[in-house]
C-alpha positions in Angstrom: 25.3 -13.6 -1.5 26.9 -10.8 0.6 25.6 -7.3 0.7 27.3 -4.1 0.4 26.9 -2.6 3.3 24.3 0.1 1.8 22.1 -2.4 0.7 22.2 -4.5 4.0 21.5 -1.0 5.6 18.5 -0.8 3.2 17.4 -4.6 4.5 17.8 -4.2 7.5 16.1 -0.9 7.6 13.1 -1.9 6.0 12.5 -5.0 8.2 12.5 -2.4 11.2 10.1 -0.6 9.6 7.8 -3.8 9.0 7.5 -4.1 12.5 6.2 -1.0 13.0 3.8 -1.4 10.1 2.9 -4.5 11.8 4.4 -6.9 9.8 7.3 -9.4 11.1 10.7 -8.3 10.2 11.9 -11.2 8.5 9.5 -11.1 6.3 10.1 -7.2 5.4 13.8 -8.4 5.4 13.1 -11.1 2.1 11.0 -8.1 0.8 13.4 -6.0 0.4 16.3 -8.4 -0.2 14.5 -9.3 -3.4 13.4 -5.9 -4.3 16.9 -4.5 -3.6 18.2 -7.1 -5.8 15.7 -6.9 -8.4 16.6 -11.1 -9.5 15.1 -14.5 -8.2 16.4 -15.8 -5.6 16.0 -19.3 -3.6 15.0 -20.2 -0.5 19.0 -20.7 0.7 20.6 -18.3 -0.6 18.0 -15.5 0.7 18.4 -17.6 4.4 22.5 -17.2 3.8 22.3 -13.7 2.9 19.5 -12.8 5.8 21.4 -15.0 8.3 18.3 -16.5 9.3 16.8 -20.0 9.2 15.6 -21.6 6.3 12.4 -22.4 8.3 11.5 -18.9 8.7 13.0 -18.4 5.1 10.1 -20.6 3.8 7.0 -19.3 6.5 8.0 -15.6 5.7 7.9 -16.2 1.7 4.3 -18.0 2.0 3.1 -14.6 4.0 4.4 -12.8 1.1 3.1 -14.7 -1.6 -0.3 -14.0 0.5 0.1 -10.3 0.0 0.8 -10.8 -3.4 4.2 -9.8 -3.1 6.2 -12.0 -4.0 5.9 -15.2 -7.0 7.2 -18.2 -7.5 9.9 -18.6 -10.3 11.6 -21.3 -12.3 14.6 -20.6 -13.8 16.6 -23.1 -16.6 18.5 -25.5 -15.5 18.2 -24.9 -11.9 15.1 -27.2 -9.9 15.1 -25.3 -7.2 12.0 -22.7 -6.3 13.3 -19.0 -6.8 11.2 -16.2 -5.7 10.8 -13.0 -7.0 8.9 -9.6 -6.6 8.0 -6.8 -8.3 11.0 -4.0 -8.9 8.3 -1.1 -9.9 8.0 0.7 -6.8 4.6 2.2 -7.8 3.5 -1.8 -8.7 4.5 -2.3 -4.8 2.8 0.3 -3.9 -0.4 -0.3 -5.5 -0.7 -4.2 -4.6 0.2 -3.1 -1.0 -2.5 -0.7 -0.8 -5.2 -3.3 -2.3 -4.3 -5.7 0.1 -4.6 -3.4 3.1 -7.7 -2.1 1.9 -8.7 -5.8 1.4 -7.8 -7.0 4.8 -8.4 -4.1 6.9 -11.1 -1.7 5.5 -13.2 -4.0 3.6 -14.2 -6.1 7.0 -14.6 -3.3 9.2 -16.8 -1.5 6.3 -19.1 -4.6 6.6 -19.0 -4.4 10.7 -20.3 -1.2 10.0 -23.0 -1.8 7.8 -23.8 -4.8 10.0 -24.1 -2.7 13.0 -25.9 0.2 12.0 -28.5 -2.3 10.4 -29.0 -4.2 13.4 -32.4 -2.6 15.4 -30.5 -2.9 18.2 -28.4 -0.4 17.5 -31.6 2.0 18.2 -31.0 2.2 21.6 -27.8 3.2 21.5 -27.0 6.9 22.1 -27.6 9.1 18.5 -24.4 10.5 18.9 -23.0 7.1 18.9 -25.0 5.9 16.2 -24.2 9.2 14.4 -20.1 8.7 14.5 -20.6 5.2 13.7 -23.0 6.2 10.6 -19.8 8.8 9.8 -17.3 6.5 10.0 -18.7 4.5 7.3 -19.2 6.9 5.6 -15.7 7.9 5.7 -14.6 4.5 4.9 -16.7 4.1 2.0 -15.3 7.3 0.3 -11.9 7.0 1.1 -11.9 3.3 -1.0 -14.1 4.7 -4.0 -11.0 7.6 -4.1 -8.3 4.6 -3.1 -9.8 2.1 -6.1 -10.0 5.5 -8.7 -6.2 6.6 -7.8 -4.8 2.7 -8.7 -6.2 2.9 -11.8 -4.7 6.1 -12.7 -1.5 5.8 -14.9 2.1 6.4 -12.7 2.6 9.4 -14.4 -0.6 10.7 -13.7 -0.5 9.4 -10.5 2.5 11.0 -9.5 1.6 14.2 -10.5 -1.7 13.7 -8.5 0.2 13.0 -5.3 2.4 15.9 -6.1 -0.4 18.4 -6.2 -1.0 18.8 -2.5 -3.0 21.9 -1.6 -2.9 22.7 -5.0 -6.1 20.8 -5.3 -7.8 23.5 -3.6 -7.1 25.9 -6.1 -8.8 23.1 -8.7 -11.7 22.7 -7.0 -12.4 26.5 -6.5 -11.9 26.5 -2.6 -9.2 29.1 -3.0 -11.1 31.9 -0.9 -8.5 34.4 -2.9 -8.8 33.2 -6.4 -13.1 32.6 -6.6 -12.9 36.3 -4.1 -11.5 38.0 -7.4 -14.1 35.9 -9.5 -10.8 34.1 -11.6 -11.8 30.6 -9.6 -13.0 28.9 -13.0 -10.2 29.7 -15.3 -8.2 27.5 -13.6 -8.6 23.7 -14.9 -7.2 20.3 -14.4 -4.4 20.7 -17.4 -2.6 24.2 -15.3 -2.3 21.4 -12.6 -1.3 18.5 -14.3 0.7 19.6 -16.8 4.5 19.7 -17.1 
C-alpha cells in the first residue's frame, strides 16, 4: 500500500513521538498505519508499506496486542491474520491510559504501601517518610479521578477536559465570585452545558 505523503507524515510522526513516550517506533509506526487507515491489514502488507521487516512486523503487533491496541482479525476468503485497532480516538485514549495506569502506577502504588508498612521505614528521616506517605497519597487520588473520568460518556468527557480553570469557579474557589457572596448560584449544568 503506498501512502500519501500526508499520511506517511502522520506515521512517521507518530513513531517519533513513540520514542519519546518510551515506546519503540515501529511499533507507534503499525499504530498509526492502522489507525490512519482505519481497515485490517496483514502482517505483509503493513511490513511493505512501513519498509520494515516482517520480523519486526510480527514482534511489534504482539506488543500491541499487549497494550490492547490492536486485535486480531479474520476476514472472508482471505487465511491470512489481519490486524486491526480501534478508529475512536477517545477508545485509544482511554485503553492507553488504563494500561499506563496498569503498568506504571499500579506497581509503584503497591511499592508505596509496601514501604511505608515495613517498620523499617521508622528510622528513616520523617520528612522522608512524610513525602513518601504524600506521594501515595497523590497516586492514589489521581487513579480514583483517572478510573471516574473513563467512565464518563465522550461527550461529557470532552466538555470536562474543556473546562480548565473553569472548575474553580464550580467548586467555589473563585476568590471574586464567593467575595460577592454569588459562589453557589453557579452549578455543574452553567459549565457543562452547550
Amino acid at each position: 500500500m503506498d501512502l500519501s505523503p500526508t499520511l506517511s507524515r502522520f506515521v512517521l510522526h507518530w513513531g517519533e513521538m513513540g520514542t519519546r513516550w518510551g515506546v519503540n517506533r515501529t511499533v507507534a509506526q503499525i499504530h498509526a498505519l492502522l489507525y490512519v487507515t482505519g481497515r485490517p491489514m496483514h502482517a505483509e502488507e503493513i511490513a511493505d508499506t512501513l519498509g520494515v521487516a516482517r520480523s519486526n512486523v510480527s514482534t511489534s503487533i504482539r506488543e500491541l496486542q499487549g497494550w490492547n491496541l490492536v486485535r486480531l482479525v479474520h476476514l472472508a476468503g482471505d487465511r491470512r491474520d489481519h490486524f486491526e485497532t480501534a478508529t475512536e480516538v477517545w477508545e485509544l485514549l482511554r485503553t492507553i491510559v488504563r494500561e499506563r495506569q496498569r503498568r506504571e502506577i499500579e506497581p509503584t502504588i503497591e511499592v508505596l504501601r509496601q514501604l511505608l508498612a515495613d517498620p523499617a521505614i521508622n528510622k528513616d528521616p520523617a520528612e522522608a517518610k512524610r513525602r513518601l506517605r504524600e506521594t501515595l497519597e497523590l497516586l492514589d487520588t489521581l487513579t480514583v479521578w483517572t478510573d471516574e473520568m473513563l467512565k464518563l460518556d465522550t461527550d461529557t468527557l470532552t466538555k470536562v477536559l474543556k473546562l480548565g480553570a473553569k472548575i474553580k469557579k464550580l467548586l467555589g474557589t473563585d476568590g471574586a465570585r464567593a467575595a460577592r457572596g454569588k459562589g453557589s448560584e453557579l452549578t455543574a449544568a452553567h459549565l457543562l452545558g452547550p
